[in-house]
NURO-858564 format. One record per residue (C-alpha): x, y, z; residue number from 1. Coordinates in nm, 2 decimals, padded with zeros to 4 digits. Layout:
BEGIN
- X,Y,Z,NUM
...
***
This chain:
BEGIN
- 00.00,00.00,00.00,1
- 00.18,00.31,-00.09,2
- 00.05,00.63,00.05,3
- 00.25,00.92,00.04,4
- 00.04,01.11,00.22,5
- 00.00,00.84,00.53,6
- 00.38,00.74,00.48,7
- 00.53,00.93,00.76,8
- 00.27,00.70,01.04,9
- 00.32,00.36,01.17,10
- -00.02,00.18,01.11,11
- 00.14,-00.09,01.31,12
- -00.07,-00.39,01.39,13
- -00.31,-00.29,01.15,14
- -00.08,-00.26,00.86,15
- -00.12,-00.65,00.74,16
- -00.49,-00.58,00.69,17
- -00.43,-00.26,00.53,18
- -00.17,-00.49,00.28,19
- -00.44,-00.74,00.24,20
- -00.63,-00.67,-00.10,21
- -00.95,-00.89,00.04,22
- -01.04,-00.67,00.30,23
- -01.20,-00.33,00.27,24
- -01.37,-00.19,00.57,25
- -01.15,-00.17,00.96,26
- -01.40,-00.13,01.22,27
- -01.30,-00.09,01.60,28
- -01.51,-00.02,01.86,29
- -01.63,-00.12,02.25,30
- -01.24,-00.07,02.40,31
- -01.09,-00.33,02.15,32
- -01.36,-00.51,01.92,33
- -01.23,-00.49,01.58,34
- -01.42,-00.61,01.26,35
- -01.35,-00.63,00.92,36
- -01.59,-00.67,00.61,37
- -01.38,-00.81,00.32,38
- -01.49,-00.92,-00.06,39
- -01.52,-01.29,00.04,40
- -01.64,-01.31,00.35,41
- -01.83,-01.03,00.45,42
- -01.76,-00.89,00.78,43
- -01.66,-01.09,01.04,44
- -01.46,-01.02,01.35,45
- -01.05,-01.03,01.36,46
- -00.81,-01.08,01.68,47
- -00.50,-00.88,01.68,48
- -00.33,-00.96,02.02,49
- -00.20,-00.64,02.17,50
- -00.43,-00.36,01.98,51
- -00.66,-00.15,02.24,52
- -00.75,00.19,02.29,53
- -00.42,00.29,02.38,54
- -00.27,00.21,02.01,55
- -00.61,00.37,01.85,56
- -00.49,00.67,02.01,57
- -00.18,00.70,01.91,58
- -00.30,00.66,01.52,59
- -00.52,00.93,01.57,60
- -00.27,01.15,01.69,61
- -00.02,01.07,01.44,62
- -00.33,01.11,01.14,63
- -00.38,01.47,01.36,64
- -00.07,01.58,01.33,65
- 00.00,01.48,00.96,66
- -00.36,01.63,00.83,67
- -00.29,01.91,01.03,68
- -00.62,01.88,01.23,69
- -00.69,01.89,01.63,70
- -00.83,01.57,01.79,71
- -00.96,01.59,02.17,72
- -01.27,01.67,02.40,73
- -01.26,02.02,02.25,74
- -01.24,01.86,01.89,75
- -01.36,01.51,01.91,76
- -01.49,01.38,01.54,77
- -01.19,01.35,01.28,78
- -01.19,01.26,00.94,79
- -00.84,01.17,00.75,80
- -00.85,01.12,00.38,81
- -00.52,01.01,00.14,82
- -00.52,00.90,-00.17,83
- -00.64,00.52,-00.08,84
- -00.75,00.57,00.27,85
- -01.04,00.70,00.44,86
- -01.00,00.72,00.82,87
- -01.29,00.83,01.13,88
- -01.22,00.89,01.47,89
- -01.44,00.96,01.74,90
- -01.33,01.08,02.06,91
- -01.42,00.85,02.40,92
- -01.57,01.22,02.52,93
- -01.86,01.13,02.27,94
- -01.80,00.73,02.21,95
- -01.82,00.65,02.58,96
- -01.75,00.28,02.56,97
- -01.34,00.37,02.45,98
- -01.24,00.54,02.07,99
- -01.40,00.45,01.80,100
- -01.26,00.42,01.44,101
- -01.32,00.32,01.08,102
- -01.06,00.25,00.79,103
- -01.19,00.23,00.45,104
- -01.00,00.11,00.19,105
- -01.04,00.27,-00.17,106
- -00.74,00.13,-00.39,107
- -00.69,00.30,-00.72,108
- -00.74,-00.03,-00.92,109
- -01.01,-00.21,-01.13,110
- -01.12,-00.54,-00.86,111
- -01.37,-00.69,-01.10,112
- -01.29,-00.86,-01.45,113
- -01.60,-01.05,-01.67,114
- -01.42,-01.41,-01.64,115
- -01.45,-01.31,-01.23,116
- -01.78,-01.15,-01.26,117
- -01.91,-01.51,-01.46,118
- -01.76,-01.75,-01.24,119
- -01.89,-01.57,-00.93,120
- -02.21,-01.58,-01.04,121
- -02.22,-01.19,-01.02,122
- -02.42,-01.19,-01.32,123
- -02.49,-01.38,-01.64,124
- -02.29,-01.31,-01.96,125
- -02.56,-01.16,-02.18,126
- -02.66,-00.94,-01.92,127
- -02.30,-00.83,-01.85,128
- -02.25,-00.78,-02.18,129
- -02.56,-00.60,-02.28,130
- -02.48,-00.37,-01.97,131
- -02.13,-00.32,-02.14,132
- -02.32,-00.25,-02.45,133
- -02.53,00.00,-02.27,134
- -02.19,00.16,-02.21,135
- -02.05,00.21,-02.54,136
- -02.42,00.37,-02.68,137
- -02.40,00.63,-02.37,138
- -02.66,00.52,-02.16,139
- -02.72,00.70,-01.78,140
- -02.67,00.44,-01.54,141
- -02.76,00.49,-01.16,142
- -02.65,00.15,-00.97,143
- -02.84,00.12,-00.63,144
- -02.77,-00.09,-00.32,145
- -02.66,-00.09,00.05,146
- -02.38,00.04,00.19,147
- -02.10,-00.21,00.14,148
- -02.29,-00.41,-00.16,149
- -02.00,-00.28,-00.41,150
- -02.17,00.03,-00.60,151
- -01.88,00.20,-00.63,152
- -01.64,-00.10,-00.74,153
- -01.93,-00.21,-01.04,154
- -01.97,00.17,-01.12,155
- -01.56,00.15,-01.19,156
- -01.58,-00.15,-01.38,157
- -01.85,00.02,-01.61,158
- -01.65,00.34,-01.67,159
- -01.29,00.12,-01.76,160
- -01.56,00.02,-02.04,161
- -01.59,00.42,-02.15,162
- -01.42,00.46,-02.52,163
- -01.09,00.57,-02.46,164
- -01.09,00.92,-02.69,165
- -01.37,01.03,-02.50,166
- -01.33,01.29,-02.16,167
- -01.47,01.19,-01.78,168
- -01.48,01.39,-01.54,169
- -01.56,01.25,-01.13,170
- -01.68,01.47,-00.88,171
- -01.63,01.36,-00.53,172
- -01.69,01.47,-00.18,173
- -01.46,01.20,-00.05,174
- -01.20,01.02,-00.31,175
- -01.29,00.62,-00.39,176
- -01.34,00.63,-00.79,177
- -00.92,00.72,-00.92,178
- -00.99,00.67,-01.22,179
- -00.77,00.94,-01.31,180
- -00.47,00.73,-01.15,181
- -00.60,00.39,-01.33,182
- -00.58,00.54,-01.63,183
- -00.26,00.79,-01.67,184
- -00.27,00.83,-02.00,185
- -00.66,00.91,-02.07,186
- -00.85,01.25,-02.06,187
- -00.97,01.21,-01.67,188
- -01.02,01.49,-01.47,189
- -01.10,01.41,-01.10,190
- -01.25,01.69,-00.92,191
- -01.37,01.72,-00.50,192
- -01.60,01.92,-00.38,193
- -01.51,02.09,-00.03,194
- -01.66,02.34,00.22,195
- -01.53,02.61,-00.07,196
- -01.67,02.49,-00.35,197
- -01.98,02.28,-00.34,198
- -02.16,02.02,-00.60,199
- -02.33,02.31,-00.80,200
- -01.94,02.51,-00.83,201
- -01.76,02.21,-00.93,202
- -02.00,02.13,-01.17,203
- -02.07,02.45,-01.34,204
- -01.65,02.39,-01.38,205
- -01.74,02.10,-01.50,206
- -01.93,02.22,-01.77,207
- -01.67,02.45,-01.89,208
- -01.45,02.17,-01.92,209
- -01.68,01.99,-02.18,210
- -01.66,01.65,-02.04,211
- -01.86,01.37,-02.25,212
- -01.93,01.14,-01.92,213
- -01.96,01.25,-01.59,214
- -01.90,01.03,-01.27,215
- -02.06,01.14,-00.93,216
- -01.95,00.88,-00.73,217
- -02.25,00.88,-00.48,218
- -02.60,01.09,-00.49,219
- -02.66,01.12,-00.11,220
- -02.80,01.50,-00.12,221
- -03.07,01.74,-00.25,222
- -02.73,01.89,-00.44,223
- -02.60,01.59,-00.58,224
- -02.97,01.52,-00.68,225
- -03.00,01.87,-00.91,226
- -02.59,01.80,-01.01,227
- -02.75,01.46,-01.17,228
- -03.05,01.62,-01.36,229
- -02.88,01.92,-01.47,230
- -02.58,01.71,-01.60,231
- -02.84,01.47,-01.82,232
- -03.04,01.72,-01.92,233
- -02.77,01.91,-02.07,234
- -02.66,01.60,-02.28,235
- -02.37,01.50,-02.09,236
- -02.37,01.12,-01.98,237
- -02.36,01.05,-01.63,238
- -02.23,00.70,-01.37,239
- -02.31,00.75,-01.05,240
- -02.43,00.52,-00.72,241
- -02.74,00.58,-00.48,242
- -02.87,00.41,-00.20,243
- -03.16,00.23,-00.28,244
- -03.33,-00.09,-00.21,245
- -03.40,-00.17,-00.61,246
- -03.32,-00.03,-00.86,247
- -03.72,00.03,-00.99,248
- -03.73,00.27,-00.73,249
- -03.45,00.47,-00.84,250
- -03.63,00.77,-00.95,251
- -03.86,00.77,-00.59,252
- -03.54,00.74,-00.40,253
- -03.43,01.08,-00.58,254
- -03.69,01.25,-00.54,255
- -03.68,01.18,-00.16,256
- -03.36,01.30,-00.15,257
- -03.47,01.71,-00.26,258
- -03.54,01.92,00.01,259
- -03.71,02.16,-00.22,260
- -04.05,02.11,-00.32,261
- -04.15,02.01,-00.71,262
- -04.41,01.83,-00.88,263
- -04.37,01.48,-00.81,264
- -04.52,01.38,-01.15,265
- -04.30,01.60,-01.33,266
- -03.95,01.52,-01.16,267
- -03.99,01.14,-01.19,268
- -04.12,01.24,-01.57,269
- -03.82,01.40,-01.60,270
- -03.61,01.11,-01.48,271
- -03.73,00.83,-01.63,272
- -03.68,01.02,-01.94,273
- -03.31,01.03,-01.93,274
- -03.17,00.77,-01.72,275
- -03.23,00.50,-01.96,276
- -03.14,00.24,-01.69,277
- -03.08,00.13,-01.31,278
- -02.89,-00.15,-01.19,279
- -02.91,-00.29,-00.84,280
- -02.62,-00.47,-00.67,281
- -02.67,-00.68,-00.33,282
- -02.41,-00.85,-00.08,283
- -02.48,-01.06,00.13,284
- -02.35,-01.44,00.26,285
- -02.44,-01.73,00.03,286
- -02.52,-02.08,00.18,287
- -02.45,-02.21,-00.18,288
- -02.15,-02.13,-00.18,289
- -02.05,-02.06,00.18,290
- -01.92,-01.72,00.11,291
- -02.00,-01.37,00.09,292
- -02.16,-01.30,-00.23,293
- -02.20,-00.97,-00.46,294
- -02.46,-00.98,-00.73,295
- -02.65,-00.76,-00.95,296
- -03.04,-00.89,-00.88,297
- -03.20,-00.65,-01.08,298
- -03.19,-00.45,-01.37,299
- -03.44,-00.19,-01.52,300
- -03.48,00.04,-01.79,301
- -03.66,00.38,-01.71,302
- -03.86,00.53,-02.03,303
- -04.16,00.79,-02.06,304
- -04.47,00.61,-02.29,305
- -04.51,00.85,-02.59,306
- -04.90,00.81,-02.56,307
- -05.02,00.83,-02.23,308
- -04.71,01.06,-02.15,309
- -04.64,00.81,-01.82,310
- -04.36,00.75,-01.66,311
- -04.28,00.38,-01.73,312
- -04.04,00.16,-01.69,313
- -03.94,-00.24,-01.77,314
- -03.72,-00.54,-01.55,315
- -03.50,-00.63,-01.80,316
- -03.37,-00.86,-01.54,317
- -03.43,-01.01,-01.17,318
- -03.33,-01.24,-00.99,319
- -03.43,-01.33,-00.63,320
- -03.21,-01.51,-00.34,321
- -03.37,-01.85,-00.45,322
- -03.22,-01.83,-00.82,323
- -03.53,-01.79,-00.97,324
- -03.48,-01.49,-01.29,325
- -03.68,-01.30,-01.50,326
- -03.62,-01.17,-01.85,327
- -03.79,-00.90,-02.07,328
- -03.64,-00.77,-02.39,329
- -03.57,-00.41,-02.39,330
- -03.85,-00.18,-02.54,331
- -03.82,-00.01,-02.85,332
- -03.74,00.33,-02.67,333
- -03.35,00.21,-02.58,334
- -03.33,-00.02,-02.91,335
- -03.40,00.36,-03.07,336
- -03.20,00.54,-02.82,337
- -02.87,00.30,-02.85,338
- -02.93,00.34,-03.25,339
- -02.90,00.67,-03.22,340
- -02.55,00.70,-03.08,341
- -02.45,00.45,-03.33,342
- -02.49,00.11,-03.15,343
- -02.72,-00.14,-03.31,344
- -02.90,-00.40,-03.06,345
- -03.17,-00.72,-03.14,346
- -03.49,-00.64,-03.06,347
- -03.50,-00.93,-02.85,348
- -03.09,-00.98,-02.71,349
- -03.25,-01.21,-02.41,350
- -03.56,-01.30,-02.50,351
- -03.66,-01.48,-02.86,352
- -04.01,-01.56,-02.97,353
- -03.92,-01.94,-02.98,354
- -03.74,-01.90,-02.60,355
- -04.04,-01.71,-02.46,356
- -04.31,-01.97,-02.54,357
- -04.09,-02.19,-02.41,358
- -04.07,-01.99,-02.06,359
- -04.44,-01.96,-02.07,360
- -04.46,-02.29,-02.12,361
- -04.22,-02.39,-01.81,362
- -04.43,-02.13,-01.58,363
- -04.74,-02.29,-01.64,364
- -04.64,-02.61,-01.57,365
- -04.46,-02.50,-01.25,366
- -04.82,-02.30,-01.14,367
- -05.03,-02.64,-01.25,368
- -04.74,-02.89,-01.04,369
- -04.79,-02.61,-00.72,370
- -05.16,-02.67,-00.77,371
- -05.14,-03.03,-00.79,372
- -04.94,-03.02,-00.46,373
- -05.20,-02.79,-00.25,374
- -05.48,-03.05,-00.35,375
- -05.31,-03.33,-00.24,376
***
């Protein structure tokens, strides 16, 4: 792990799990509990003979001094940010049961790779590779899920798909996406907003700047809300993570998020008009395969019915805990929209005429066989 900002403090007994690429989140707490949450796992607890609230201390004071920051009863919360390191401390005058801190890791790398994403079972091939398709035609992508399902790691994976003559900018509050230091050679501008200049400064730079994508790396606030629509609705092509518990409700979880008040109808109108799809992304630990599991469960596409001038939208694809998926081909609005920025897609890339009466086919023998079963 090479840090120049953190290199002048001894991370100590913690600096194995900082070196080990599995684990992401460092959680201590309760005068010497320490947890970690890693890729295979999931979060589970770790013994590290020696560490207490003595040796917490000491880090703080050392990540104090280097950032320049006070940490004590007068000042108690501190936050210390490097380039691949995200670091809070609260004071025992406020965590009363001893110090409590958090490490996140966010390494300026690419984790996930199709042949890794397949033989996980993170998600099927065609729909991996109709998202990557979604990519190349410019489609806005929000990707929902909890905190610590792997948003931000999927939302990376997407971008490294961008075309490389084309510019991205990120705007951040707090550093995880690097794409800027992925990719060296490629026109990347990585931008944070700070208590000077907020979501709506940054992005009117932004702007100025003429990006063709635009990567907000989480939409957590009324501002980040308005940075979304005003970046889509100026014809820039956005990336960008929310928390959500599916992705259908995407455009609701937005709206909740504005502290202003606007016509409902209108806003989600306005949304499902130019995010042309959501994808939602859930951890959690498998039985099946006795590990902790990242997939994408869902997939929609958001689009505004010509006719009834509705807000619509369509599950491309779902798939619950038990295994069990649905498939709809896409609707002609994204088969016109992809055409129009020069990608071609089948009517039907999941779903054929032959394949469908064959589903239907499958389902009602399945509902007829459940039937049978409650007679009996």
């Amino acid at each position: 792990m090479g840090d120049v900002v953190f290199s002048q403090i001894d991370f100590g007994l913690l600096q194995p799990l900082l070196e080990n690429d599995d684990i992401t989140d460092i959680s201590y707490s309760n005068g010497g509990q320490l947890w970690v949450k890693t890729l295979t796992q999931g979060v589970h607890p770790e013994h590290l003979e020696g560490l207490n609230n003595d040796v917490m201390e000491k880090l703080a004071f050392q990540c104090s001094n280097v950032m320049g920051k006070t940490f004590n009863m007068a000042h108690p919360l501190l936050d210390a940010e490097s380039a691949e390191l995200r670091l809070n401390f609260v004071h025992d005058s406020i965590a009363t049961n001893g110090i409590a801190v958090l490490i996140r890791k966010t390494p300026a790398k690419i984790r996930l790779n199709k042949d890794k994403l397949i033989k996980e079972d993170y998600v099927p091939v065609d729909i991996h590779d109709f998202l990557m398709t979604c990519v190349n035609g410019h489609c806005n992508i929000l990707v929902s899920g909890e905190t610590g399902s792997g948003k931000t790691e999927l939302v990376k994976y997407l971008a490294s798909h961008i075309k490389e003559d084309e510019k991205v900018i990120t705007i951040e509050d707090t550093l995880e996406l690097h794409l800027d230091k992925i990719y060296p050679n490629r026109d990347i501008i990585a931008m944070k907003t700070n208590n000077i200049a907020s979501y709506s400064d940054v992005l009117v730079a932004c702007m100025r700047q003429n990006p063709r994508w635009i990567l907000l790396s989480e939409v957590r606030s009324a501002e980040a809300v308005l940075a979304v629509r005003n970046s889509i609705s100026s014809g820039h092509n956005i990336l960008s993570t929310i928390h959500s518990d599916k992705a259908s409700s995407i455009p609701m979880r937005l709206y909740s998020l504005l502290e202003s008040a606007q016509d409902i109808d209108q806003f989600v109108k306005g949304m499902h008009r130019y995010i042309q799809l959501g994808v939602h992304v859930k951890g959690f630990f498998s039985k099946k395969y006795n590990r902790f599991q990242r997939e994408i469960t869902q997939v929609v596409e958001f689009y505004v019915d010509d006719e009834a001038n509705a807000a619509k939208l369509n599950i491309l694809y779902s798939r619950d805990l038990f295994g069990n998926v649905v498939l709809n081909n896409p609707t002609g609005h994204l088969i016109d929209y992809l055409a129009s920025q020069g990608v071609m897609m089948r009517e039907d890339p999941f779903i054929s005429k032959e394949n469908e009466m064959k589903e239907t086919s499958t389902h009602q023998e399945v509902i007829e066989n459940q039937l049978e079963i409650v007679e009996i």
